[in-house]
Each structure stands twice: as structure tokens, then as C-alpha cells.
mmCIF file of the N, C-alpha and C atoms, coordinates in Angstrom:
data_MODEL
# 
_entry.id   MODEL 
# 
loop_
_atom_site.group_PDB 
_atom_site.id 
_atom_site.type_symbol 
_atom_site.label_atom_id 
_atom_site.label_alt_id 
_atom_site.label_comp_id 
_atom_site.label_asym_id 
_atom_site.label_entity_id 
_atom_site.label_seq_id 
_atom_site.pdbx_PDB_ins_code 
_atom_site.Cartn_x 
_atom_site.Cartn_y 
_atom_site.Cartn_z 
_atom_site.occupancy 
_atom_site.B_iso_or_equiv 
_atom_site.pdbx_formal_charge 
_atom_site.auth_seq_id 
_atom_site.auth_comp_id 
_atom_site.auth_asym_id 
_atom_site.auth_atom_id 
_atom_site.pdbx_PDB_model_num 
ATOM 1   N N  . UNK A 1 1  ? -164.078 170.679 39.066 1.00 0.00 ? 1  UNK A N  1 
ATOM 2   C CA . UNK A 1 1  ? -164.845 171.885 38.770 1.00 0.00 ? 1  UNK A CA 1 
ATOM 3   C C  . UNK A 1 1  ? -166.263 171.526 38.329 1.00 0.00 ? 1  UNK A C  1 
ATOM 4   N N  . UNK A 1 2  ? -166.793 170.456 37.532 1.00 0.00 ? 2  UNK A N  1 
ATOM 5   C CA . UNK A 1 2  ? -167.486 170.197 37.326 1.00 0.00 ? 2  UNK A CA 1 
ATOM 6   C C  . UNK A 1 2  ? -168.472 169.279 38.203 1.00 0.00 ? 2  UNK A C  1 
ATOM 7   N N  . UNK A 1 3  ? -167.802 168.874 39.308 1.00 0.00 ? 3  UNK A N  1 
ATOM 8   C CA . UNK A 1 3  ? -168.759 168.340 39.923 1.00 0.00 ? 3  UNK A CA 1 
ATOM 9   C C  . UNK A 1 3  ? -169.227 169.280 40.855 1.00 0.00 ? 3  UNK A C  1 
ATOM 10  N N  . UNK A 1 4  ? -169.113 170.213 41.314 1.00 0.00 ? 4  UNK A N  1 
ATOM 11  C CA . UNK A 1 4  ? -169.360 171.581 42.246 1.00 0.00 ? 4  UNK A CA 1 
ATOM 12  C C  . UNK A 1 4  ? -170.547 172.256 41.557 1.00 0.00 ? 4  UNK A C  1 
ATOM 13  N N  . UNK A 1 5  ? -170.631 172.495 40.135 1.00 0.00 ? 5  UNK A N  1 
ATOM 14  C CA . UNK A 1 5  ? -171.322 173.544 39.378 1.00 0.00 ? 5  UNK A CA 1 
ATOM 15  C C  . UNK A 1 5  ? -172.922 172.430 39.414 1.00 0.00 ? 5  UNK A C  1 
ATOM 16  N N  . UNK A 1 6  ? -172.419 170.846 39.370 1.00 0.00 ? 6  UNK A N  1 
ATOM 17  C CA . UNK A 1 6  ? -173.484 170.141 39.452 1.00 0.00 ? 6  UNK A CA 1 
ATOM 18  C C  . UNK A 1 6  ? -174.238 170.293 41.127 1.00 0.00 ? 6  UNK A C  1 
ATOM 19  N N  . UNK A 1 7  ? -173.710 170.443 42.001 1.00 0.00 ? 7  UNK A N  1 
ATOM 20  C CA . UNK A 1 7  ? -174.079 170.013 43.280 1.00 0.00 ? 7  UNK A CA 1 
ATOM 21  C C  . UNK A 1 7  ? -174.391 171.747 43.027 1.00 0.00 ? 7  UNK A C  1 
ATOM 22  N N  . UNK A 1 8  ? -174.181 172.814 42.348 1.00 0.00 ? 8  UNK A N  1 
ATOM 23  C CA . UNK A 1 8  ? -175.325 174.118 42.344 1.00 0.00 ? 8  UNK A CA 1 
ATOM 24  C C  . UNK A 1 8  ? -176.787 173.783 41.828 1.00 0.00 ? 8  UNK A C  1 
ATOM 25  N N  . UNK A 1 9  ? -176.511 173.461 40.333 1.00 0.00 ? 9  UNK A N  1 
ATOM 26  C CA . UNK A 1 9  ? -177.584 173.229 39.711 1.00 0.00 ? 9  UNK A CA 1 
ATOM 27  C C  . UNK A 1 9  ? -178.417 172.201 40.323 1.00 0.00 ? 9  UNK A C  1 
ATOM 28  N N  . UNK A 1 10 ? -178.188 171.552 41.030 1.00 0.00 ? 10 UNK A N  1 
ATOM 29  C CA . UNK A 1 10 ? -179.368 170.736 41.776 1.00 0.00 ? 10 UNK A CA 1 
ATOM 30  C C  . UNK A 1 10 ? -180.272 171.252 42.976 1.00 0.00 ? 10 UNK A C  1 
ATOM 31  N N  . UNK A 1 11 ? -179.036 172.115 43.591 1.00 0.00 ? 11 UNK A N  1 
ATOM 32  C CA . UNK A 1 11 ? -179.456 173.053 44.798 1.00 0.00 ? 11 UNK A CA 1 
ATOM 33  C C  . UNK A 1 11 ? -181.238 173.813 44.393 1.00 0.00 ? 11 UNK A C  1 
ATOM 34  N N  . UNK A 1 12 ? -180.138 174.345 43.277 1.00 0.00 ? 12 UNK A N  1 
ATOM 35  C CA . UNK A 1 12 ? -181.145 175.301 42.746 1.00 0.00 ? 12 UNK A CA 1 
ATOM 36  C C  . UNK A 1 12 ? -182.339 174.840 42.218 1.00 0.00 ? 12 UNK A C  1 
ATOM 37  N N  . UNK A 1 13 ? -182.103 173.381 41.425 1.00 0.00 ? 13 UNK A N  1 
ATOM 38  C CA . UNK A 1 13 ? -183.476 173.147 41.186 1.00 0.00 ? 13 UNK A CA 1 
ATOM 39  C C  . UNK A 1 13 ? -184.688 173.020 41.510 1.00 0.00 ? 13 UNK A C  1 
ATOM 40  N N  . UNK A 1 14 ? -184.010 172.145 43.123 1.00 0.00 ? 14 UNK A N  1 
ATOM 41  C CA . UNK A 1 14 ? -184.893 171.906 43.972 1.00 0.00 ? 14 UNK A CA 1 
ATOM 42  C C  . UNK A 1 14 ? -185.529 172.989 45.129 1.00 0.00 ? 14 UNK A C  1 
ATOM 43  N N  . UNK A 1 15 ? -184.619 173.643 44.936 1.00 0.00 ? 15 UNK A N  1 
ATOM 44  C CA . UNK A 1 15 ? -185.554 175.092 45.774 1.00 0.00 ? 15 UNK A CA 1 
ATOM 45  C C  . UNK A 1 15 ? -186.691 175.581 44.685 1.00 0.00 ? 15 UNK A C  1 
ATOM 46  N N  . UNK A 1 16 ? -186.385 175.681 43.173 1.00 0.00 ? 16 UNK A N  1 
ATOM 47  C CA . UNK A 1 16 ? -187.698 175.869 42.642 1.00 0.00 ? 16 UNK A CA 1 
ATOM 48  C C  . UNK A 1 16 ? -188.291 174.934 42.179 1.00 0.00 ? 16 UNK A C  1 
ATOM 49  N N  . UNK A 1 17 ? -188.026 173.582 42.496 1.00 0.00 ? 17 UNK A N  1 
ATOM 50  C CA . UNK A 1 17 ? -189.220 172.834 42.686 1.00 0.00 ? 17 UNK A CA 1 
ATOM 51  C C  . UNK A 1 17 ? -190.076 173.030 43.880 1.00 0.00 ? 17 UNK A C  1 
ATOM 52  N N  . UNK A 1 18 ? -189.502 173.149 45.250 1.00 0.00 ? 18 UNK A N  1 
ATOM 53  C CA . UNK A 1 18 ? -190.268 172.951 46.310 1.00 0.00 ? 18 UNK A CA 1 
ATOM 54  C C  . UNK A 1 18 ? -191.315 174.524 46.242 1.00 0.00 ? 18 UNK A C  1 
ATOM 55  N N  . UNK A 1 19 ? -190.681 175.278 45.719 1.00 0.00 ? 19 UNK A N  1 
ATOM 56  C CA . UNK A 1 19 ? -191.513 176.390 45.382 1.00 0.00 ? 19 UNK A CA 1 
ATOM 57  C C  . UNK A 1 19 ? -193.041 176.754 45.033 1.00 0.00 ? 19 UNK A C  1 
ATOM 58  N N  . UNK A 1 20 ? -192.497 175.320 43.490 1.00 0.00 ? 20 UNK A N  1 
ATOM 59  C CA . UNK A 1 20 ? -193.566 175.670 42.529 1.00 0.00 ? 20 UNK A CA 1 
ATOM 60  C C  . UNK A 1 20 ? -194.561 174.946 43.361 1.00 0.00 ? 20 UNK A C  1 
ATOM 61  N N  . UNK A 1 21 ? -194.361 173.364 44.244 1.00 0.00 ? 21 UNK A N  1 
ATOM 62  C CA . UNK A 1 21 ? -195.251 172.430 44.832 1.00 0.00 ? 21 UNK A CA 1 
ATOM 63  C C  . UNK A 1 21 ? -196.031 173.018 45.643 1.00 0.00 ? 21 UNK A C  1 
ATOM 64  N N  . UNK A 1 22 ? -194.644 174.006 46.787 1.00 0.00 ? 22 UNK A N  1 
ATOM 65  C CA . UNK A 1 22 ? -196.039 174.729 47.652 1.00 0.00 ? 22 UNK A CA 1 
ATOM 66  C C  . UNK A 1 22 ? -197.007 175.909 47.487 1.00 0.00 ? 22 UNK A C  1 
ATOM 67  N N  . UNK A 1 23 ? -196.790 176.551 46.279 1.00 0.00 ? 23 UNK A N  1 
ATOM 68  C CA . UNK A 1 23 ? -197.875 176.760 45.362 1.00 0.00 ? 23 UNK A CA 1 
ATOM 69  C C  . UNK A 1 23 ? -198.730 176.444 45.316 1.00 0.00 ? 23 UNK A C  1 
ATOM 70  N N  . UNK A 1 24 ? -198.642 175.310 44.776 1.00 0.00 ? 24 UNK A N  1 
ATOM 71  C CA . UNK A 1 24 ? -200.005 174.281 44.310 1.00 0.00 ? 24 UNK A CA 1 
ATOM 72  C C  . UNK A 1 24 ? -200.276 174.118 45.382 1.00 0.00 ? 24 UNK A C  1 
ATOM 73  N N  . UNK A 1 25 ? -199.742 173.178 46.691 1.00 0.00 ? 25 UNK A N  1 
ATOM 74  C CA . UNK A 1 25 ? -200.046 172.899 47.499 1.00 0.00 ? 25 UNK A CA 1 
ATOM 75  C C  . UNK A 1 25 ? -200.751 173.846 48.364 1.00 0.00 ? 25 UNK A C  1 
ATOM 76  N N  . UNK A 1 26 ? -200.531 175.444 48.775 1.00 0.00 ? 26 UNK A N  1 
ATOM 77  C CA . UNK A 1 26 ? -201.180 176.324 49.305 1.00 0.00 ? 26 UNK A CA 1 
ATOM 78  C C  . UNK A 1 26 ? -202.364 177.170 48.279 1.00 0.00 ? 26 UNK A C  1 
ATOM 79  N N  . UNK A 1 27 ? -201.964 176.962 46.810 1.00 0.00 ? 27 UNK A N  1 
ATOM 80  C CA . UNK A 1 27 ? -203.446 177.582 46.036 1.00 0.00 ? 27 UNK A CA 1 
ATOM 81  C C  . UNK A 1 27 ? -202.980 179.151 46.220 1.00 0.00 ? 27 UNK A C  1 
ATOM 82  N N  . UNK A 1 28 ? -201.751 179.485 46.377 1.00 0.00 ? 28 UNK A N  1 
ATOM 83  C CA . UNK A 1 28 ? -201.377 180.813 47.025 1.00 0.00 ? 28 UNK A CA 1 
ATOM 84  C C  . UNK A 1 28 ? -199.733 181.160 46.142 1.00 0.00 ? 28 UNK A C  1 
ATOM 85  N N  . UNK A 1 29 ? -200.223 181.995 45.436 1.00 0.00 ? 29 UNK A N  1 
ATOM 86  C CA . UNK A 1 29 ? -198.537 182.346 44.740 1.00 0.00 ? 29 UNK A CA 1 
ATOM 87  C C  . UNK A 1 29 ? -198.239 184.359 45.256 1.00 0.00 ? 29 UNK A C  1 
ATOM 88  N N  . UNK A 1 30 ? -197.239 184.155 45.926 1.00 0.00 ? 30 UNK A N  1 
ATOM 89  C CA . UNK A 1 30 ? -197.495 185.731 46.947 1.00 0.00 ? 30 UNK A CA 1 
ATOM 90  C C  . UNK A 1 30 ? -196.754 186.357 45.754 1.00 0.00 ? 30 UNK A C  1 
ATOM 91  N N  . UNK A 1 31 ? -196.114 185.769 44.326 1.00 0.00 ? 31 UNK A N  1 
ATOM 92  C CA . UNK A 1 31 ? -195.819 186.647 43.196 1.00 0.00 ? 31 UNK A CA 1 
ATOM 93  C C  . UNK A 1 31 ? -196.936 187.766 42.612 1.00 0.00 ? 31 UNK A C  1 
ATOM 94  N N  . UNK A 1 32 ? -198.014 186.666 42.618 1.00 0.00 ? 32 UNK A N  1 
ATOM 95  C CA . UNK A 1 32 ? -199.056 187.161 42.460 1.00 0.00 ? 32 UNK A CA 1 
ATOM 96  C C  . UNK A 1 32 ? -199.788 188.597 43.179 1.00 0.00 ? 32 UNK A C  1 
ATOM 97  N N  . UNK A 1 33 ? -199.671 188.205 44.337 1.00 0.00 ? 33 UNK A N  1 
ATOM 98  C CA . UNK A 1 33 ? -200.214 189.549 45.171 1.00 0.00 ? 33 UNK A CA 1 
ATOM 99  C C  . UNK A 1 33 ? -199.199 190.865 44.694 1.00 0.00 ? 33 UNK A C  1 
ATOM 100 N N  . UNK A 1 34 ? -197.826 190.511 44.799 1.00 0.00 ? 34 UNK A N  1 
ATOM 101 C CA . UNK A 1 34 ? -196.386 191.263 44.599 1.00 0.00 ? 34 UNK A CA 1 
ATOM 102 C C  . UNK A 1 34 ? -197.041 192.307 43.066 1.00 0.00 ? 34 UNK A C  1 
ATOM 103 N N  . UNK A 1 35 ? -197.269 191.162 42.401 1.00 0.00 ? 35 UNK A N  1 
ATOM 104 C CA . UNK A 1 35 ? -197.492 191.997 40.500 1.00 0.00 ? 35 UNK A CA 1 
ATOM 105 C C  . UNK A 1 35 ? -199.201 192.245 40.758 1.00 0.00 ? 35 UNK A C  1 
ATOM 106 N N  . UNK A 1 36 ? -199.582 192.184 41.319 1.00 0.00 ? 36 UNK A N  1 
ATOM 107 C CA . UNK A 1 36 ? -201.356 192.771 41.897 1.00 0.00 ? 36 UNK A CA 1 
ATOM 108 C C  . UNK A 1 36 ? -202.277 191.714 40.686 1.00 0.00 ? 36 UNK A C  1 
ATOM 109 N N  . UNK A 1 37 ? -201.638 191.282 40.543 1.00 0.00 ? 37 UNK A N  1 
ATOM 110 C CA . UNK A 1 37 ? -202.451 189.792 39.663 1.00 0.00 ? 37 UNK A CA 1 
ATOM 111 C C  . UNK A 1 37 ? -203.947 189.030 40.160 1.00 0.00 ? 37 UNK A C  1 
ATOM 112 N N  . UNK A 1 38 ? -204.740 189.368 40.048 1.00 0.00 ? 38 UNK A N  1 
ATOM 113 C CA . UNK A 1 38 ? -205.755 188.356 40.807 1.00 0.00 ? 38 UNK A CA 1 
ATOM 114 C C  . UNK A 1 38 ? -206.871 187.321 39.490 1.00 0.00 ? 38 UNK A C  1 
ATOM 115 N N  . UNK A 1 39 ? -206.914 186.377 39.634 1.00 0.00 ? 39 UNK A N  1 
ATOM 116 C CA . UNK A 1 39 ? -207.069 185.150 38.691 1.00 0.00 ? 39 UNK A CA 1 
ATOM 117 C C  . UNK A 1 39 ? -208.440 184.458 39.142 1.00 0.00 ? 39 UNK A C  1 
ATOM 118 N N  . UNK A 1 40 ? -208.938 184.649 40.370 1.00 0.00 ? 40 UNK A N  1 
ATOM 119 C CA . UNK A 1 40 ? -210.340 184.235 40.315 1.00 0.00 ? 40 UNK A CA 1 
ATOM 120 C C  . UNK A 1 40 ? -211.339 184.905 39.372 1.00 0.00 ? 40 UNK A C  1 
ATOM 121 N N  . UNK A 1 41 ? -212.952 184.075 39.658 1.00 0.00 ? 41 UNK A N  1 
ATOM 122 C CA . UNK A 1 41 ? -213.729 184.001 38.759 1.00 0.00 ? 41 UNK A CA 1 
ATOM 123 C C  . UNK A 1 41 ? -214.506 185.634 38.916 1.00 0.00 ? 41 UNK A C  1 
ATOM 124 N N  . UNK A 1 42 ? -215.539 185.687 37.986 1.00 0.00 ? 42 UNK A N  1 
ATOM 125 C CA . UNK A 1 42 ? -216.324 187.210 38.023 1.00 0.00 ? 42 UNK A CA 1 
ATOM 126 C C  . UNK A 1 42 ? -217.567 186.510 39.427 1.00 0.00 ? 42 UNK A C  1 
ATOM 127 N N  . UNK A 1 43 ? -217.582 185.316 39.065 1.00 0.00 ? 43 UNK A N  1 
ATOM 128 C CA . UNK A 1 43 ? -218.363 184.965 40.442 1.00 0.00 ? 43 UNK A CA 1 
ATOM 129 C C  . UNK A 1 43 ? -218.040 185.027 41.327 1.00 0.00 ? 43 UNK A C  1 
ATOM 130 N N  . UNK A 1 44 ? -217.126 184.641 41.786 1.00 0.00 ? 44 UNK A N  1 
ATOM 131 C CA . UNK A 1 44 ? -216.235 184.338 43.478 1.00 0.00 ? 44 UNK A CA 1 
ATOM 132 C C  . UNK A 1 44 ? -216.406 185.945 44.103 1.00 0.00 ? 44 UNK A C  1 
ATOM 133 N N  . UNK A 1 45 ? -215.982 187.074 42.984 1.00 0.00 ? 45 UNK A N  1 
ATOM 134 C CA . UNK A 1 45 ? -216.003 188.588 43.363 1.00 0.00 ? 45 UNK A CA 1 
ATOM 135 C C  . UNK A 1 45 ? -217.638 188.601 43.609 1.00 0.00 ? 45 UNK A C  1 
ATOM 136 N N  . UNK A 1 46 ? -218.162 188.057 42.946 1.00 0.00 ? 46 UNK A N  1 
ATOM 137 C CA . UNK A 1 46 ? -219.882 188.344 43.386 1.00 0.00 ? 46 UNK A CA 1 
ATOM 138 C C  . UNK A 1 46 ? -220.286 188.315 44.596 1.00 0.00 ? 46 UNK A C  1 
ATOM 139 N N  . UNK A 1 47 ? -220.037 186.836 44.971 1.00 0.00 ? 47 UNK A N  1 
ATOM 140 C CA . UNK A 1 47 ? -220.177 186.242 46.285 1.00 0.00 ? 47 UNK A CA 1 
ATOM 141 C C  . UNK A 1 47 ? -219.560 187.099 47.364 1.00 0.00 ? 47 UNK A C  1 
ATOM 142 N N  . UNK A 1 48 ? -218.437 187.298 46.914 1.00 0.00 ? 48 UNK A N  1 
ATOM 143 C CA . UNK A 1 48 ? -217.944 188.295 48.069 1.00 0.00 ? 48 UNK A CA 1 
ATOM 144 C C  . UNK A 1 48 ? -218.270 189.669 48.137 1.00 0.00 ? 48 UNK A C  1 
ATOM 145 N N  . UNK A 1 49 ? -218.927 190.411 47.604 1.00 0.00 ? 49 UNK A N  1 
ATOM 146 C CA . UNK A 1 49 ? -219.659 191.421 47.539 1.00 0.00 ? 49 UNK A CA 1 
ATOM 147 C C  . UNK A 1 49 ? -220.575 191.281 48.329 1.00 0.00 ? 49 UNK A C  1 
ATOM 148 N N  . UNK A 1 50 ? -221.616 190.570 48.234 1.00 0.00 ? 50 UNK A N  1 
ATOM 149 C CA . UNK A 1 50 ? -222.536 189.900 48.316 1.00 0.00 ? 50 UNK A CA 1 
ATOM 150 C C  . UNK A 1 50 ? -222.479 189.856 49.826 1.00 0.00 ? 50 UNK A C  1 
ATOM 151 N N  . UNK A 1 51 ? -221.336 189.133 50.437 1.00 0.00 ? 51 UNK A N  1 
ATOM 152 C CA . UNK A 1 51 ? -220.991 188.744 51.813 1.00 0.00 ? 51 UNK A CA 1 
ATOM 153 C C  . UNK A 1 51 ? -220.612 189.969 52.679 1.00 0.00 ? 51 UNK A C  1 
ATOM 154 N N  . UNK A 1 52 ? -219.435 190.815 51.983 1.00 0.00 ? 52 UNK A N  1 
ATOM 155 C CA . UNK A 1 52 ? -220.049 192.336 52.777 1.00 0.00 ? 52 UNK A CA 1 
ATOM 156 C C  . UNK A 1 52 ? -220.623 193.000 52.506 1.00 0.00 ? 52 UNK A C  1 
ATOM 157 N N  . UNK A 1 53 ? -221.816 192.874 51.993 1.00 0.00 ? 53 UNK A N  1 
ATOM 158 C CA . UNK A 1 53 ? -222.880 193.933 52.108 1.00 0.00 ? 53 UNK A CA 1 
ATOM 159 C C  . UNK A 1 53 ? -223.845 193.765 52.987 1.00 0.00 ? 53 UNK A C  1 
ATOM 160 N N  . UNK A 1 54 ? -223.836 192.403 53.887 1.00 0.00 ? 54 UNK A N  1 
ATOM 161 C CA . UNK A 1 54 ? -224.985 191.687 54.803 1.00 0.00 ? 54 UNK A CA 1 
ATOM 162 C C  . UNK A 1 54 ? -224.296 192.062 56.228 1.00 0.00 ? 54 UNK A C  1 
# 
């Protein structure tokens, strides 16, 4: 019984490891979009203003 519950908990870990990596790795968390979260700078919004208004 106990070796089964282990071969879960590893399952599982590693799906939210590979998670959290491609995260980082893409700079892109779609939780984020999901909870309307946005974390860039007051500049970056500048720039892009900026870019459609030309």
C-alpha cells in the first residue's frame, strides 16, 4: 500500500514541477491571464501605448 501512494506522490510532483519550469521557461503563467493578473512595469504599458497610437 505504501509503495503505490509513493509512485502517486511523485507523479504528482513532477507534473508540478514541470509546470512551474515551463513557466519560467515561457515567462507566461496562463493562471495569470485566468485571475486577470497582469505584473508588468507602468513603463512596458507606456511603450505600448505609445506603439498603438503610431
Amino acid at each position: 500500500m505504501l509503495v503505490g501512494t509513493i509512485g502517486i506522490n511523485n507523479l504528482l510532483l513532477t507534473i508540478i514541477g514541470l509546470i512551474v519550469m515551463g513557466t519560467g521557461v515561457f515567462r507566461f503563467c496562463a493562471l495569470y491571464s485566468v485571475l486577470g493578473i497582469n505584473t508588468s512595469c507602468r513603463a512596458e504599458k507606456k511603450d505600448e501605448e505609445k506603439k498603438e497610437g503610431e
